[in-house]
C-alpha positions as CSV (number, residue, x, y, z in Angstrom):
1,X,-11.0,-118.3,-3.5
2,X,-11.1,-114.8,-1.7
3,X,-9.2,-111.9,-3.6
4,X,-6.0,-110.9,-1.5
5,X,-7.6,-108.0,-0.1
6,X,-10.9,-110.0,1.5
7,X,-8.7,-112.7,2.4
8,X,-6.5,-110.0,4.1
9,X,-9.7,-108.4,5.8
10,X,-10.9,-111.8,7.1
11,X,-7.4,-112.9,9.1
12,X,-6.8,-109.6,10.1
13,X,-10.4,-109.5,12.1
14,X,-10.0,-112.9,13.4
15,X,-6.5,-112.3,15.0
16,X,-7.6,-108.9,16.2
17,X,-10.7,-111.0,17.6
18,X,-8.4,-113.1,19.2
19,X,-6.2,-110.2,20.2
20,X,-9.4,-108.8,22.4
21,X,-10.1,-112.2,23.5
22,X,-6.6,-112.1,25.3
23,X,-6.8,-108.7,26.9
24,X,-10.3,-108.6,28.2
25,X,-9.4,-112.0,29.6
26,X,-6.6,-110.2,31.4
27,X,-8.4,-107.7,32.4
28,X,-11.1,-109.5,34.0
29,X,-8.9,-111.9,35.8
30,X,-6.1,-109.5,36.8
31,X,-5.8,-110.3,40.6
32,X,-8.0,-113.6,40.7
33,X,-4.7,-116.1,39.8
34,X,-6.1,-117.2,36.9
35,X,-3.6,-115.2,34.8
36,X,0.2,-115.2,35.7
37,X,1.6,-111.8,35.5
38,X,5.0,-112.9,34.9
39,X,6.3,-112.0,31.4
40,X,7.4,-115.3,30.6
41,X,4.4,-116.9,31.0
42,X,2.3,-116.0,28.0
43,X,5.0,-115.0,25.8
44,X,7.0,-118.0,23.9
45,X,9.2,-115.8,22.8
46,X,10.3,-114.7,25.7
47,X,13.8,-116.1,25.7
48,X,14.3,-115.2,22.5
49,X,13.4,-111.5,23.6
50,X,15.9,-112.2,26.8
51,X,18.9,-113.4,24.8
52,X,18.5,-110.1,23.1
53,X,18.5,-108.0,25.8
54,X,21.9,-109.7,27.2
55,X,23.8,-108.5,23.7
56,X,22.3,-104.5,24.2
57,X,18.3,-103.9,23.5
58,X,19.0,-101.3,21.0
59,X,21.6,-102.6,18.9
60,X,19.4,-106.3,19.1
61,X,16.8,-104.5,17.7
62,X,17.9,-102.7,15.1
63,X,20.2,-105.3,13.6
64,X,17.0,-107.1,13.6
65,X,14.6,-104.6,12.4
66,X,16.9,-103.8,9.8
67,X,17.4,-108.1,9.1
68,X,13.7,-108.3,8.7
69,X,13.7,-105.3,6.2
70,X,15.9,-107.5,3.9
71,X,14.0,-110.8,4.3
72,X,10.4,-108.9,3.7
73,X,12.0,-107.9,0.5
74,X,13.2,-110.6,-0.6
75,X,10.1,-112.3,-0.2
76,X,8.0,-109.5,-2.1
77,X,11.1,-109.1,-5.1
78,X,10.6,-113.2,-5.3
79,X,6.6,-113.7,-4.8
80,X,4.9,-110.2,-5.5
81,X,1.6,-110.9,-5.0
82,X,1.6,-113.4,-2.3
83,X,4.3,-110.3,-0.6
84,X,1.8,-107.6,-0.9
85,X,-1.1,-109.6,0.7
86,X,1.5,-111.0,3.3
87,X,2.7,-107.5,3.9
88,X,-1.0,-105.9,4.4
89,X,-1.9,-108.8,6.1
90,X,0.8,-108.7,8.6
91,X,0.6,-104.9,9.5
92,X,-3.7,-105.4,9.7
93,X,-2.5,-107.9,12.5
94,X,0.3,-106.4,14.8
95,X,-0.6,-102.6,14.4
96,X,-3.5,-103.2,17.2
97,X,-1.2,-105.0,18.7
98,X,0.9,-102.5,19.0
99,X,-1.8,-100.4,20.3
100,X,-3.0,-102.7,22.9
101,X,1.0,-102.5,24.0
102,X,1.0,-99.3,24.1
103,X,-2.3,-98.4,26.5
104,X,-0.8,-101.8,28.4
105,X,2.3,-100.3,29.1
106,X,0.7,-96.7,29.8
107,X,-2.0,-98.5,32.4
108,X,0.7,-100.4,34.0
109,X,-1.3,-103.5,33.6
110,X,1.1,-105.6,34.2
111,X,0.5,-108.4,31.9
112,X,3.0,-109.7,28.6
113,X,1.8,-106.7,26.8
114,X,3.9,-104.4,29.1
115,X,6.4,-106.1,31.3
116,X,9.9,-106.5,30.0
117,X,11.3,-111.0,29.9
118,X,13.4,-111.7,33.0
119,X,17.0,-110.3,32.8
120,X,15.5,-106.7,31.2
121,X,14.2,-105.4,34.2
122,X,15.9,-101.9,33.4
123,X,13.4,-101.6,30.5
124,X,10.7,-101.4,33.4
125,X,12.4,-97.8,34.4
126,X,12.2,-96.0,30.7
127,X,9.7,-93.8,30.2
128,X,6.5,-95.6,29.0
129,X,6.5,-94.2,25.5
130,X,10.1,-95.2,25.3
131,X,9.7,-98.3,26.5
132,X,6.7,-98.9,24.3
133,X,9.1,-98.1,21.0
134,X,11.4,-100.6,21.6
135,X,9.8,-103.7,23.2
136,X,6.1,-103.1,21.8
137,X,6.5,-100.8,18.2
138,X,9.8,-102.1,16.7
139,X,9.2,-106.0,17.5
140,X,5.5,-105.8,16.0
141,X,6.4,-104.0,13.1
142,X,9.3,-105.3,12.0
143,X,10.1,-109.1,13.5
144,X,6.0,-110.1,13.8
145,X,5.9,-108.9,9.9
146,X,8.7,-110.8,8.7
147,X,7.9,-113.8,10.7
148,X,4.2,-113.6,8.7
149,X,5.9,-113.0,5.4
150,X,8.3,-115.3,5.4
151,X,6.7,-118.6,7.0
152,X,3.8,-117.0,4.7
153,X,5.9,-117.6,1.7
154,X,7.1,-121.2,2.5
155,X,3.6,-122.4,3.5
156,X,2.3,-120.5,0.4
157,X,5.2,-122.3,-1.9
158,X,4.2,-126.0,-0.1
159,X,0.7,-125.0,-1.5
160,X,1.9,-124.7,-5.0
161,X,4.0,-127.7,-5.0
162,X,0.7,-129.8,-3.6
163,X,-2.0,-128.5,-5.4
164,X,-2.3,-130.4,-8.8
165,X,-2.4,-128.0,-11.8
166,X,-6.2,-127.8,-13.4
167,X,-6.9,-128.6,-16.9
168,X,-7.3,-126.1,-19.1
């Protein structure tokens, strides 16, 4: 069994593996049709994201950054150590997607990373920094982490409840 930390290490390169997998897919087929550029097409979430946008981006987001706050620590007050490595885990994950957000939305690539879900078109007119805080930082780092922590701790808690105690 890995230490939290190695285990930590090892998902966090593999999903930024697959993270650079996406984009330099992207990259290399932007303008061949391979890859749609509409934002709904390799985003799941993207109605979620839209239905948000109809009740007011900021006040969506907040309510929701601040929702996830309580849920992280929930999970950490009621699992400690599974929280910490589900905590470092999750950040070693979204922070470069963050980043890759934020030189998508500065190129104007025009792929998920940077275009706003149908129905937010006005986020398309902020400034790109602005725009970058609130559909690229404050969705990675606060509903991508509680979304890793908490189905973390359920899948963690259907581990324990399988795995049959060994013999002392």
């Amino acid at each position: 069994m890995l230490p939290p930390v190695a285990f930590t290490a090892v998902t966090a390169f593999f999903h930024g593996s697959d993270t650079c997998i996406c984009v330099c897919r992207t990259i290399v087929s932007a303008g061949s049709g391979i890859v749609s550029t509409d934002s709904g097409d390799a985003s799941g979430h993207s109605g979620i994201v839209s239905a948000a946008f109809h009740f007011g981006l900021r006040r969506q987001l907040v309510t929701f950054a601040v929702a996830s706050a309580i849920a992280v620590g929930l999970a950490w007050w009621g699992w400690p150590a599974l929280g910490r490595t589900l905590v470092a885990y999750g950040f070693a994950a979204r922070i470069p997607v963050a980043l890759v957000m934020l030189f998508a939305i500065f190129g104007n690539w025009g792929t998920h990373y940077d275009v706003a879900p149908p129905g937010a078109e006005f986020v398309n007119r902020m400034a790109p920094l602005v725009k970058w805080f609130w559909i690229g930082f404050i969705p990675q780092m606060t509903g991508w982490i509680m979304f890793t922590v908490v189905f973390g701790m359920i899948l963690g808690a259907l581990a324990v409840g399988l795995v049959k105690p060994r013999p002392a």
